[in-house]
One Martini backbone bead per residue (centre of mass of N, CA, C, O) as a GRO file, in nm:
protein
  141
    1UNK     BB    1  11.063  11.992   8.447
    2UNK     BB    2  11.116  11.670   8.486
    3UNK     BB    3  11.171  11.417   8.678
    4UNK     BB    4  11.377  11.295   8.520
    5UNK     BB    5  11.570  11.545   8.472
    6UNK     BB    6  11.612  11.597   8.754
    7UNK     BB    7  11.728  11.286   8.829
    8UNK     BB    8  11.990  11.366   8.644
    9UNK     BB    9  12.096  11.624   8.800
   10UNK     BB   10  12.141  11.480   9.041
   11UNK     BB   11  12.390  11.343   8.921
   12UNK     BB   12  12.530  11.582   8.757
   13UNK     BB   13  12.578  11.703   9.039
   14UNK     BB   14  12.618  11.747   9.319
   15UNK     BB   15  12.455  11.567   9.562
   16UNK     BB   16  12.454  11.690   9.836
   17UNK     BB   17  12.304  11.958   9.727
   18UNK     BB   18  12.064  11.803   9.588
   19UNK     BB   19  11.945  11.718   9.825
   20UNK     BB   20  11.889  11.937  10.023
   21UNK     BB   21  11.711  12.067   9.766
   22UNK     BB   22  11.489  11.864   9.836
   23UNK     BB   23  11.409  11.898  10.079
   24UNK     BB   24  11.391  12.171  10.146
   25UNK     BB   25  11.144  12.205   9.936
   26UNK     BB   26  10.981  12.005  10.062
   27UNK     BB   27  10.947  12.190  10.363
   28UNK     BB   28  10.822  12.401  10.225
   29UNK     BB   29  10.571  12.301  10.078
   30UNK     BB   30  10.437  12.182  10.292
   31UNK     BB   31  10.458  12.412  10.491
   32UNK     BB   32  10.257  12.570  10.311
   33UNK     BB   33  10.030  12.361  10.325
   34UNK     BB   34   9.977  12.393  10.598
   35UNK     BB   35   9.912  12.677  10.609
   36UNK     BB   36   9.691  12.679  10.518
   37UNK     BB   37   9.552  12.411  10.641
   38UNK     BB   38   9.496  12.612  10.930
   39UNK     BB   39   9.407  12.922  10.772
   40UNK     BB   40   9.171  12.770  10.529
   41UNK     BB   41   9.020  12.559  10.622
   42UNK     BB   42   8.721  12.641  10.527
   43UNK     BB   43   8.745  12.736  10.254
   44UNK     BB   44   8.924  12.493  10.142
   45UNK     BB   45   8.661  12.277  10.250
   46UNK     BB   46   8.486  12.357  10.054
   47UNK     BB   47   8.613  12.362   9.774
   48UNK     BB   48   8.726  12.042   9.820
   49UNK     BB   49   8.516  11.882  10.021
   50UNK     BB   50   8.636  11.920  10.299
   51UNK     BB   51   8.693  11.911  10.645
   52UNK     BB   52   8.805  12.153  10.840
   53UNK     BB   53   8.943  11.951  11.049
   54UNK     BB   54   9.111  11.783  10.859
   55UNK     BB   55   9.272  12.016  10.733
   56UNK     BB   56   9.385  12.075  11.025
   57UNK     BB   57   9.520  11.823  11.098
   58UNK     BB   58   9.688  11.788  10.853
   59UNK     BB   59   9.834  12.059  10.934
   60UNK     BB   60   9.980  11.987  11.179
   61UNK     BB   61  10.134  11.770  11.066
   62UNK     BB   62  10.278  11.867  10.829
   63UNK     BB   63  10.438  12.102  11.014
   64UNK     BB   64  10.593  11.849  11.166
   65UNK     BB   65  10.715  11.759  10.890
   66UNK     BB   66  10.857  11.998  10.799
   67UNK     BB   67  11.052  12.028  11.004
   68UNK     BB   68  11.158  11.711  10.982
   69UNK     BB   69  11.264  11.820  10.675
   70UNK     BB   70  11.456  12.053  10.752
   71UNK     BB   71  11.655  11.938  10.941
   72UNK     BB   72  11.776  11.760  10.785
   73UNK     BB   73  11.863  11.953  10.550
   74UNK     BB   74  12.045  12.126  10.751
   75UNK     BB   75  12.237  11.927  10.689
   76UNK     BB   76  12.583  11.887  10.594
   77UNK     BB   77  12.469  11.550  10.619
   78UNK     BB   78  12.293  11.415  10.562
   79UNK     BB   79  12.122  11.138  10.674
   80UNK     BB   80  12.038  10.783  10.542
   81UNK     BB   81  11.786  10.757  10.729
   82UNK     BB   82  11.627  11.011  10.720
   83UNK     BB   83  11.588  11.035  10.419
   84UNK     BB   84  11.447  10.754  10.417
   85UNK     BB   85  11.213  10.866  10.619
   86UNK     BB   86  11.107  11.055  10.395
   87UNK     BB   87  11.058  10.853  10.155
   88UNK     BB   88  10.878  10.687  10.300
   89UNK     BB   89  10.648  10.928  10.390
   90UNK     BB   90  10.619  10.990  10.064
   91UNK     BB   91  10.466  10.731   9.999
   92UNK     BB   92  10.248  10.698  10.198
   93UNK     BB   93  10.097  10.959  10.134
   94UNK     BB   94  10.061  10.885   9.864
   95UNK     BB   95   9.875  10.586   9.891
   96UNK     BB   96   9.672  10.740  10.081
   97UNK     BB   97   9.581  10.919   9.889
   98UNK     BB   98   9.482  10.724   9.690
   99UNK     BB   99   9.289  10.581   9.894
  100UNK     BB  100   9.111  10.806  10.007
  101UNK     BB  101   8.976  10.882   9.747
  102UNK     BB  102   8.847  10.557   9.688
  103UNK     BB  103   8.707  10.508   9.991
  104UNK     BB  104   8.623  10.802  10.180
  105UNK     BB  105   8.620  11.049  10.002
  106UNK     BB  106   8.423  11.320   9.916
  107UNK     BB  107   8.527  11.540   9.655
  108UNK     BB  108   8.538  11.755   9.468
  109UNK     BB  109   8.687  11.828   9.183
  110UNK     BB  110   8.882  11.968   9.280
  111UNK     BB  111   8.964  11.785   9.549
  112UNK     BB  112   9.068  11.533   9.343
  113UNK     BB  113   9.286  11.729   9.171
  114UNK     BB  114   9.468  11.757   9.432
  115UNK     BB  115   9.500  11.461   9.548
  116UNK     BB  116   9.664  11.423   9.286
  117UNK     BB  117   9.875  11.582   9.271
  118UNK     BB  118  10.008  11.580   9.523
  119UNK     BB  119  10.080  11.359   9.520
  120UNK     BB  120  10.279  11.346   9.283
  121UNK     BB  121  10.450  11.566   9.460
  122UNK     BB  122  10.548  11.355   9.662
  123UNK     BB  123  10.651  11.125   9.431
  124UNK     BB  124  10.911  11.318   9.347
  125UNK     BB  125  11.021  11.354   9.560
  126UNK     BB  126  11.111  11.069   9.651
  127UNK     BB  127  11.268  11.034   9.354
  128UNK     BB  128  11.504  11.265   9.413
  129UNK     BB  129  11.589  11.195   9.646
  130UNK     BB  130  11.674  10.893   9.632
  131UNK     BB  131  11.888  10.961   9.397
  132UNK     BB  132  12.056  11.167   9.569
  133UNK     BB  133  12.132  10.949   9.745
  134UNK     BB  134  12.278  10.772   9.565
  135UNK     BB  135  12.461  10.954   9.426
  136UNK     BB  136  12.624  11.004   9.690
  137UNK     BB  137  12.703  10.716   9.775
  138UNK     BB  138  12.826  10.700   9.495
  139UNK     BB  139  13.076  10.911   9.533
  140UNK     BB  140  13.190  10.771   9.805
  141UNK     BB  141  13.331  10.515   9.660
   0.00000   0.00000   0.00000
């Protein structure tokens, strides 16, 4: 399912769970990859090409992280200040992560296509966030 059929589901179902519903999955994949990225930091900085210092670094931000679009998510209303600080959070990861590969990061052919897929999963994430938020706003008027 693309991106844009999911931003008309989440338009076209109650907006509020599926606010959740992305939230929830976005502290979820994050969480996963932080526990990768924490317990598998060397053999993932071979094969990505990256050190395992930042993977470490990387994993402990991602689960402080993950934690804290978890509870957002975990609440029967999130606020719309929390979700706005979740999606601009993932735009800016967005951002970073193409900015640091074309700049300073030198990984295998592996971890370029990494920070490219994951940038794109994160910047989806923040447009269905966005849209479910819109959508419930809509709703409540």
């Amino acid at each position: 399912m693309s991106a844009t059929q999911l931003a008309v589901l989440a338009r076209t179902v109650e907006p509020q769970r599926m606010l959740r519903r992305f939230l929830a999955l976005d502290a979820a994949v994050t969480g996963a990859n932080a526990l990768a990225y924490l317990v598998l930091s060397g053999p993932l900085g071979r094969f990505l090409g990256a050190d395992a210092g930042l993977l470490l670094g990387l994993g402990g931000f991602l689960a402080v992280y993950a934690a804290g679009v978890g509870l957002v998510a975990a609440r029967p209303h999130p606020p719309t200040l929390g979700v706005r600080v979740v999606v601009e959070a993932n735009l800016a990861w967005t951002a970073v992560s193409f900015a640091a590969l074309a700049l300073w990061l030198d990984p295998t052919t592996a971890g370029a296509v990494w920070t490219v897929l994951q940038a794109l999963a994160v910047a989806g994430f923040a447009l269905l966030q966005h849209t479910a938020l819109k959508a419930r706003q809509l709703s409540q008027d």
